[in-house]
C-alpha positions as CSV (number, residue, x, y, z in Angstrom):
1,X,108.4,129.7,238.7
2,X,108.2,131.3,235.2
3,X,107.4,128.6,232.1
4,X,108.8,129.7,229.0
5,X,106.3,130.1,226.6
6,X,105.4,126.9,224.4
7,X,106.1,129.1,221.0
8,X,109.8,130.1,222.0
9,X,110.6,126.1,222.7
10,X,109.0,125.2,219.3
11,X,110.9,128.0,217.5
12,X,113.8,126.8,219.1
13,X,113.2,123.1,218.1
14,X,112.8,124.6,214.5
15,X,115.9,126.2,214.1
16,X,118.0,123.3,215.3
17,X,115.9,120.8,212.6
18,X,116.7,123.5,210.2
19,X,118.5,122.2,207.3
20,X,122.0,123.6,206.4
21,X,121.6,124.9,202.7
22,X,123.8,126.9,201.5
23,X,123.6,128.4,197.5
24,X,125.7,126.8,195.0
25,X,125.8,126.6,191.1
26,X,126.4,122.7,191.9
27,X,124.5,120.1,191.4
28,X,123.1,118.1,194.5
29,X,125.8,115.1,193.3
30,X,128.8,117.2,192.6
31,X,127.9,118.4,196.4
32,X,127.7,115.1,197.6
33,X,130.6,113.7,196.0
34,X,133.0,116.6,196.4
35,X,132.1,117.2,200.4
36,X,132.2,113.5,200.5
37,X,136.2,113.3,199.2
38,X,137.1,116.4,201.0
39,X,135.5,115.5,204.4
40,X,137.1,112.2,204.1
41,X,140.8,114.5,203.1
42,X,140.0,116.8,206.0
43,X,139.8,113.5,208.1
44,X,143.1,112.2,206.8
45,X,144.3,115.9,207.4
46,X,143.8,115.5,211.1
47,X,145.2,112.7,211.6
48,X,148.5,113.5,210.1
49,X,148.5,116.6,212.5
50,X,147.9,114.5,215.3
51,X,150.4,112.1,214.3
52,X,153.2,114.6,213.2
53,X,152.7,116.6,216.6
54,X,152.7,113.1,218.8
55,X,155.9,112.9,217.1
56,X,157.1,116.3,217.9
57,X,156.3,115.9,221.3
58,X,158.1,112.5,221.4
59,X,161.0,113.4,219.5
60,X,164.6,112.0,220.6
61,X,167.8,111.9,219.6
62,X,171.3,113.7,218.6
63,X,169.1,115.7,215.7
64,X,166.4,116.5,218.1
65,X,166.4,120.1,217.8
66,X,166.1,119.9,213.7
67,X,163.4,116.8,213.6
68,X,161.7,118.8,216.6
69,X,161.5,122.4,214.5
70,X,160.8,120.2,211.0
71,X,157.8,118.3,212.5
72,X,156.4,121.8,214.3
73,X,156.3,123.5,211.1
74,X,154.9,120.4,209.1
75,X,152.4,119.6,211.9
76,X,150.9,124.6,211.8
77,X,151.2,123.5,207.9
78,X,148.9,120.6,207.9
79,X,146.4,122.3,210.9
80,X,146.1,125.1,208.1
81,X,144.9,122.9,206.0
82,X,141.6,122.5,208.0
83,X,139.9,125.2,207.9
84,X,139.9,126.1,204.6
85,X,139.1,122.3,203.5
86,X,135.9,122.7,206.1
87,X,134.8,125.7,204.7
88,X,135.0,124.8,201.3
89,X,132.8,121.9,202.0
90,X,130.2,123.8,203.4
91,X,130.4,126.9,201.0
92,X,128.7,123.7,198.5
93,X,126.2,123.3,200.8
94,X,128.0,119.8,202.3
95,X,128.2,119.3,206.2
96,X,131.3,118.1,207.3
97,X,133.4,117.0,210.3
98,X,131.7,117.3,213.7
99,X,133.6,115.1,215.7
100,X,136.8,113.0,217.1
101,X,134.8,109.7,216.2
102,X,133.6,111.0,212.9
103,X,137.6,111.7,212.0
104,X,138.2,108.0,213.2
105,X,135.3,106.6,211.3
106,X,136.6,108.3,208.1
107,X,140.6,109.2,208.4
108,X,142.9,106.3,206.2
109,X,145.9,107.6,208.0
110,X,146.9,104.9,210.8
111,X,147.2,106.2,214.3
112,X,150.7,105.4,216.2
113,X,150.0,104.8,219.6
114,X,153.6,103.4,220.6
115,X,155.4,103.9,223.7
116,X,158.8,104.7,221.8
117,X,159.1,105.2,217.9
118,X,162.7,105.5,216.6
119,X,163.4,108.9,214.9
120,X,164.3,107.3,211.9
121,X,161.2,105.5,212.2
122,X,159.0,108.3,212.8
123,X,160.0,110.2,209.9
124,X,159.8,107.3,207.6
125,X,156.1,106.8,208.2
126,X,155.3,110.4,208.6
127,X,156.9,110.5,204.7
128,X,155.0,107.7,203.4
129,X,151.8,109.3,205.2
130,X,152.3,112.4,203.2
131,X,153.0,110.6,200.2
132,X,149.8,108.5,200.3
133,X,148.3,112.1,201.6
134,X,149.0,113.4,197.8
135,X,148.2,110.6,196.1
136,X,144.5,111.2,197.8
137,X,144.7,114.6,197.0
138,X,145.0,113.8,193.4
139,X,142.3,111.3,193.4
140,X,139.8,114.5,195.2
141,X,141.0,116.9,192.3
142,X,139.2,114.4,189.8
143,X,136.2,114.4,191.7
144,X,136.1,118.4,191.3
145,X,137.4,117.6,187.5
146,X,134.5,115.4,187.3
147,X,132.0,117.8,189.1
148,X,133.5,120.5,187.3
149,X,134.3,122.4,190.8
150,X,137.2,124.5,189.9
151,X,137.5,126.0,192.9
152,X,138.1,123.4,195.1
153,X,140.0,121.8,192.7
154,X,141.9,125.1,192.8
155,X,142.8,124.7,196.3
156,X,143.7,120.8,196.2
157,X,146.6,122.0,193.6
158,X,148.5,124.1,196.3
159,X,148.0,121.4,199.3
160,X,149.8,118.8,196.7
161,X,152.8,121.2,196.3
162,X,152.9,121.4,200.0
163,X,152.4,118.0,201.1
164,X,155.4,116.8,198.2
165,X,157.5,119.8,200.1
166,X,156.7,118.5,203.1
167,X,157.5,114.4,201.6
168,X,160.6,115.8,200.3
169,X,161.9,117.2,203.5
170,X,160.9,114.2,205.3
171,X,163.3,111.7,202.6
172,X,165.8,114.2,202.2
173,X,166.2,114.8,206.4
174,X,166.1,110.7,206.8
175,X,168.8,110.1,204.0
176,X,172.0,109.1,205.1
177,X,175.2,110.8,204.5
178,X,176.6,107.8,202.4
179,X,173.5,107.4,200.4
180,X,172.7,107.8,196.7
181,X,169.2,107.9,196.8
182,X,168.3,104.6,195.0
């Protein structure tokens, strides 16, 4: 039997203790505080997705078909959302998500874990998730204000158009014919 040499398992030992630093114009505190709102958005982020696809997959009802197709779209907009937030996070030398638990221990989004949620029902939450989802957004875009990360800050501006778009369809598609919006 063949031991590997003691020099290979030491390199080996090096590169996994090997911190990851990655170049930036930042400041070690605009680092930490901008990776530290956008890991905690990226958390959020996946937990919508969750949520809107658990209510894609569960959807019911005479507008089935529409809710169905909405919540699909809603749920590839939000999952596109992840990568980018991710990367930007470690392009200013932050680490970010590594796990389920780590999304848990961070996300603000509640989980739904109910047998049966109404339609009506799930749309409503998934609306005021979205809505709560921007109003977090806004509060990580003065963090990069603060920082003075344009960039990210950058980014952050388009995923509040599209999470309002994707509030709006969610109120408008809930509102009843005989409504007047107040």
């Amino acid at each position: 039997m063949k031991k590997k040499p003691v020099t290979d398992q030491a390199s080996l030992l090096r590169k996994q203790r090997a911190p990851l630093v990655t170049p930036t114009d930042l400041d070690a505190r605009a680092t930490r505080d901008v990776a530290g709102a956008m890991n905690a958005i990226l958390a959020d982020v996946f937990a919508l997705y969750l949520k809107t696809k658990n209510f894609h997959w569960h959807m019911s009802g005479p507008h089935f078909r529409d809710y169905h197709l909405m919540l699909d779209e809603q749920g590839d907009q939000l999952f596109a959302m992840t990568d980018p937030i991710a990367e930007r996070v470690r392009k200013l030398g932050g680490t970010t998500l590594r796990s389920i638990g780590h999304i848990a221990r961070l996300q603000r989004v509640d989980d739904n874990d109910a047998e049966y949620v109404e339609p009506a029902d799930m749309l409503a939450e998934l609306r005021e998730d979205n809505l709560a989802l921007a109003a977090r957004l806004r509060e990580a875009h003065e963090v990069c204000d603060k920082r003075r990360d344009i960039a990210t800050a950058s980014l952050i501006e388009n995923w509040i158009d599209e999470t309002e778009r994707r509030t709006w369809f969610l109120f408008e598609t809930a509102r009843r014919s005989d409504s007047t919006g107040h």
